[in-house]
C-alpha positions as CSV (number, residue, x, y, z in Angstrom):
1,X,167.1,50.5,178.1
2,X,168.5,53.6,177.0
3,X,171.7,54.1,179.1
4,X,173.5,52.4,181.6
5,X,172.2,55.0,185.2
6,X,169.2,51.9,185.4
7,X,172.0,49.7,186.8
8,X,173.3,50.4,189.6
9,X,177.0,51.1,189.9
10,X,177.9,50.7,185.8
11,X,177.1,54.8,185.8
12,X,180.3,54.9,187.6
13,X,182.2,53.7,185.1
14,X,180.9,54.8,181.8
15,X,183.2,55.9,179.2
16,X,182.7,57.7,176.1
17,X,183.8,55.3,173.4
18,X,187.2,55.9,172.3
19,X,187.8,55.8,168.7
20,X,188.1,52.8,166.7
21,X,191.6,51.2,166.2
22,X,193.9,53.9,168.0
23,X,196.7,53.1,170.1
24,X,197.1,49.9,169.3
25,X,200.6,49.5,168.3
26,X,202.2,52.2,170.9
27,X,201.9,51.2,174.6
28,X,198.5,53.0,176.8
29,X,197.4,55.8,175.6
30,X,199.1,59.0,177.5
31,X,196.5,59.9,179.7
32,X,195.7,56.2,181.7
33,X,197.6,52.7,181.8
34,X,195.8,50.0,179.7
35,X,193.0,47.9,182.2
36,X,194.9,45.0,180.4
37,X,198.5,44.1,180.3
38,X,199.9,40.9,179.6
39,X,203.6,41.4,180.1
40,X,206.0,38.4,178.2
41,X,203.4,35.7,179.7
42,X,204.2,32.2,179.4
43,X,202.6,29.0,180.5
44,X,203.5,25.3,179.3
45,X,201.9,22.2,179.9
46,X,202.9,19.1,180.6
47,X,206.5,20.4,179.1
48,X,204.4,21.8,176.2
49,X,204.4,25.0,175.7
50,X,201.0,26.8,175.3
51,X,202.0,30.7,175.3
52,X,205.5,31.8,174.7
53,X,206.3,35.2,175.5
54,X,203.2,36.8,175.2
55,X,202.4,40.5,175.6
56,X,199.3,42.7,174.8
57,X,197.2,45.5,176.5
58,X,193.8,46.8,176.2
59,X,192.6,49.9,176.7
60,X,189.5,50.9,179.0
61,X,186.6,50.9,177.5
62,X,188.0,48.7,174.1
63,X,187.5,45.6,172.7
64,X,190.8,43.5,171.8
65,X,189.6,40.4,169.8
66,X,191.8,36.9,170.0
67,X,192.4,35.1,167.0
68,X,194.4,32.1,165.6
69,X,193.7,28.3,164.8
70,X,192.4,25.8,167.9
71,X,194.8,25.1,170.4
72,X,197.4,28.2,170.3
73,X,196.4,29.2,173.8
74,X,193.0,31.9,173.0
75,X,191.5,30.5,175.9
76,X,194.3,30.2,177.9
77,X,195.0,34.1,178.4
78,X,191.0,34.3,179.3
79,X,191.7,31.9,182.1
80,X,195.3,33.3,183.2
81,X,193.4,36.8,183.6
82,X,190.8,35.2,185.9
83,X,193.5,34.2,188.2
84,X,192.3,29.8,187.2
85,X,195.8,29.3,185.6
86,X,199.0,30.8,186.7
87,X,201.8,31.5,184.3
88,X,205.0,30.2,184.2
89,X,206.5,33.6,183.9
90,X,205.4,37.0,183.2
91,X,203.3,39.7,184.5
92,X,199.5,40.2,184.2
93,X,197.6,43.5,185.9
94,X,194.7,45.1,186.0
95,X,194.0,48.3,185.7
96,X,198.0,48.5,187.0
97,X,197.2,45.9,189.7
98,X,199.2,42.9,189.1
99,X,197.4,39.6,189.2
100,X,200.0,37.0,189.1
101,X,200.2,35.1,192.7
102,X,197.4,36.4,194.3
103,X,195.8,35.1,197.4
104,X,192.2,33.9,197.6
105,X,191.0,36.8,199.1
106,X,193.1,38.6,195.9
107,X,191.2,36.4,193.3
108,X,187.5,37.0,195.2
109,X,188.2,40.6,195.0
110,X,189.4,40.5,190.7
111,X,186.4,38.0,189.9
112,X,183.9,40.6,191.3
113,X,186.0,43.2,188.4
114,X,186.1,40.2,185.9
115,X,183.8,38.0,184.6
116,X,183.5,35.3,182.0
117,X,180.9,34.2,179.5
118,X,181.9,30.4,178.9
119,X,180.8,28.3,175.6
120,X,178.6,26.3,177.5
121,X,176.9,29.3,179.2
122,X,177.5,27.7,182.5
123,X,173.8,28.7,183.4
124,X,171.8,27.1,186.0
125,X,169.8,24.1,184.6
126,X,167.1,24.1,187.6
127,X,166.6,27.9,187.5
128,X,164.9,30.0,184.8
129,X,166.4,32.6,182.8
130,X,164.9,35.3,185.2
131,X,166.4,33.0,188.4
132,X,169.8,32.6,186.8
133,X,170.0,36.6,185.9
134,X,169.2,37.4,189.3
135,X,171.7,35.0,191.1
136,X,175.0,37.5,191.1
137,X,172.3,40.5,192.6
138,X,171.3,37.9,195.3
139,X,174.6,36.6,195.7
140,X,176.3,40.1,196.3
141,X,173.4,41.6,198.7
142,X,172.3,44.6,199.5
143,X,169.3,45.2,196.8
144,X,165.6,44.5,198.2
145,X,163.9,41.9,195.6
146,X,161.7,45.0,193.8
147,X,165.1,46.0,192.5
148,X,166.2,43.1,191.7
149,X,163.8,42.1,189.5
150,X,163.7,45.7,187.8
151,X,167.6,45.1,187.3
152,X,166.9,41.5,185.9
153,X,164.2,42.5,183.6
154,X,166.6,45.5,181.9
155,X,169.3,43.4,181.3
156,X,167.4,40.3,180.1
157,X,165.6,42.9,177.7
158,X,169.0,44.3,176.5
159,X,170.0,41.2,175.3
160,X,167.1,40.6,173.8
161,X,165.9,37.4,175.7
162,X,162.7,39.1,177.6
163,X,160.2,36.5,175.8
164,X,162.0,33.4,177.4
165,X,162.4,34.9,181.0
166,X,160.5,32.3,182.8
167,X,161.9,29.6,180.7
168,X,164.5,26.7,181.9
169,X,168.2,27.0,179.7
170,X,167.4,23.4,178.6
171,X,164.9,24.8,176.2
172,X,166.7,27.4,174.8
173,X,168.8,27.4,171.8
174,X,172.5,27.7,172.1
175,X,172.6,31.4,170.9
176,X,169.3,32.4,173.4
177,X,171.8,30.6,176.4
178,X,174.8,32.7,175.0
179,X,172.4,35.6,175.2
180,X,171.2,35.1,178.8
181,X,174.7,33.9,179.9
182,X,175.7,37.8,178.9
183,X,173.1,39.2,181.1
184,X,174.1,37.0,184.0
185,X,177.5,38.4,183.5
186,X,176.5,42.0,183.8
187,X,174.7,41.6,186.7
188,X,177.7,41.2,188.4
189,X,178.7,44.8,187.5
190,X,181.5,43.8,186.4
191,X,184.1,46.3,184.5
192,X,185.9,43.5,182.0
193,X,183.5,41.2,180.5
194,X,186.1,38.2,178.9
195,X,183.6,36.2,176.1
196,X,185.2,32.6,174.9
197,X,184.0,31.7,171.3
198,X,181.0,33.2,171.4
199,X,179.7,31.8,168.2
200,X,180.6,28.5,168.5
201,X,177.4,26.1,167.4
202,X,175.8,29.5,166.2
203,X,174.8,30.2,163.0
204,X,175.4,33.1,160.9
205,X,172.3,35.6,161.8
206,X,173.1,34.7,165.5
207,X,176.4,35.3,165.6
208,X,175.4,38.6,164.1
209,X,172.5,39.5,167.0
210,X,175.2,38.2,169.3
211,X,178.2,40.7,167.7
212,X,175.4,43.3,167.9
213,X,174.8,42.6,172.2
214,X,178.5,43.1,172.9
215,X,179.0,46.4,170.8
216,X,175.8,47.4,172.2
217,X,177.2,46.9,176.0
218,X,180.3,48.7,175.1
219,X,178.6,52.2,174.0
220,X,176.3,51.6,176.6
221,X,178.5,50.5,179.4
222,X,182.1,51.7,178.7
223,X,182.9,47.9,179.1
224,X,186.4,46.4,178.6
225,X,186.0,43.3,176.6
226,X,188.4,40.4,175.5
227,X,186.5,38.4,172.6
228,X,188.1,34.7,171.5
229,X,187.5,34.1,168.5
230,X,188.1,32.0,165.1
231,X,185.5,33.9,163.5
232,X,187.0,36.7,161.4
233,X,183.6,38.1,160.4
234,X,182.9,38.3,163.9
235,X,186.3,39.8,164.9
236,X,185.7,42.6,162.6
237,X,182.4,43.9,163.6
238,X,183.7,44.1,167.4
239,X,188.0,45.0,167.5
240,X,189.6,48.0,168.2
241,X,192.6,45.9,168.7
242,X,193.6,41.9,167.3
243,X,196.1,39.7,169.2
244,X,196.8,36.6,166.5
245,X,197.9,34.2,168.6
246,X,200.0,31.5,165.9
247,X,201.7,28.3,168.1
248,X,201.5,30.0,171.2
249,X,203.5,33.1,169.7
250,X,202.3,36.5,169.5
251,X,202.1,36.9,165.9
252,X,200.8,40.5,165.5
253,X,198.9,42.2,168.2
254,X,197.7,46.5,166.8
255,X,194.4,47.5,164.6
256,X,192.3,45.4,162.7
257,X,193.3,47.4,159.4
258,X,196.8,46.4,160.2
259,X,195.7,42.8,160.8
260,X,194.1,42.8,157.9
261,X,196.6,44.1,155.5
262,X,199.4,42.1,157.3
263,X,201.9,40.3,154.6
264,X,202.5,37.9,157.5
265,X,202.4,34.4,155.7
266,X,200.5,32.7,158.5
267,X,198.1,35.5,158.8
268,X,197.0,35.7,155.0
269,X,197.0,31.6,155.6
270,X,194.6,32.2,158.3
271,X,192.6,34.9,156.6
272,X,192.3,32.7,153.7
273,X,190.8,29.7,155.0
274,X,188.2,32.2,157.1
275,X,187.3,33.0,153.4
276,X,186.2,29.9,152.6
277,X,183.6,29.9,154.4
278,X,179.9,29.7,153.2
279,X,179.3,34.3,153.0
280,X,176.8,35.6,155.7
């Protein structure tokens, strides 16, 4: 598929691609609030705390990518901005719409703008890779079933999973469920597309067709896109922005070139060990 007008409604919201890496340290760009901002957010658990004063935006239309070691709270922000975890203190909106404390009706209304791809895939195991893409359009109403399947097969063909359409998830591979999980997303038209460790379980060439998906939704798209990640290699084919999340701390959040040249001890730490790595 060469653009996004085959979908319905995601020709409303394309974007030209803003440029790599700008605006990062400054607060929204001049011309439109960030579609994310996490505002001093924090959450504890059990008396532990989890995320301490956190704050970070992303622009429309940008991916920010979040980094650090397991267990600083990555995943944690993903579910706070879905509305399954609320925070202690702080403010969270989207696209200048705060979603802290809002109703079920609130939080039916943000998961149609928001959508998560989970480890796991969270696919159907009893429908088929066409079935499971075409739950959302079925689920939402108001396309016959011709369209529906023309919508499937374009977005099961963007991600590159046409060959396995009528297959069941259980005979997939973890990065072909990844891959499908993706185009169930999108067929919830959704404008934020939030993707937790994406190449977990992966290995290196499918991380890298995996990488290659989400940039190619984000020209294509104009989707804003939240990435958690440990995988540096990964982070750096896909950020406009990093958030290095270090014992629940914001430890840097602006560009990847700043990230990267940070003297931040616990950054180079972390960059380090990501270097250790077997290359790709």
């Amino acid at each position: 598929m060469s653009n996004s007008d085959a979908i319905p409604g995601f020709h409303d919201r394309q974007t030209d691609e803003p440029s790599r890496n700008s605006d990062a340290q400054g607060g929204a760009p001049s011309s439109q609030q960030p579609m994310i901002a996490f505002d001093h957010v924090s959450i504890a658990f059990s008396g532990r705390p989890v995320l301490e004063d956190v704050s970070f935006h992303v622009a429309r239309g940008q991916t920010l990518c979040i980094l650090g070691r397991s267990g600083v709270g990555k995943s944690v922000s993903l579910r706070i901005l879905m509305g399954f975890l609320q925070p202690d203190s702080g403010s969270v909106r989207l696209d200048g719409e705060e979603v802290v404390g809002l109703d079920e009706e609130g939080l039916r209304t943000l998961r149609k703008r928001i959508t998560m791809v989970f480890q796991n895939g969270a696919l159907f195991d009893s429908l088929s890779v066409r079935e499971n893409v075409a739950f959302p359009l079925r689920e939402q109403g108001g396309l016959d079933e011709a369209q529906v399947q023309q919508i499937v097969e374009r977005l099961v063909t963007m991600v590159g999973a046409e060959d396995v359409m009528e297959e069941l998830p259980a005979s997939l591979s973890t990065g072909r469920r990844r891959a499908v999980a993706i185009a169930r997303a999108l067929a919830a038209q959704p404008e934020v597309v939030l993707y937790d460790e994406p190449t977990t379980m992966v290995d290196p060439l499918v991380a890298r067709r995996l990488g290659d998906i989400i940039q190619r939704l984000k020209r294509q798209l104009g989707l804003t896109s939240i990435v958690v990640t440990h995988d540096m290699r990964f982070a750096e084919r896909l950020a406009d922005t990093v958030l290095f999340l270090h014992e629940g701390k914001a430890g840097f959040f602006g560009t990847l070139a700043d990230f990267l040249q940070s003297p931040d001890s616990n950054i180079q730490q972390f960059l380090r060990l990501d270097a250790y790595r077997l290359p790709t």
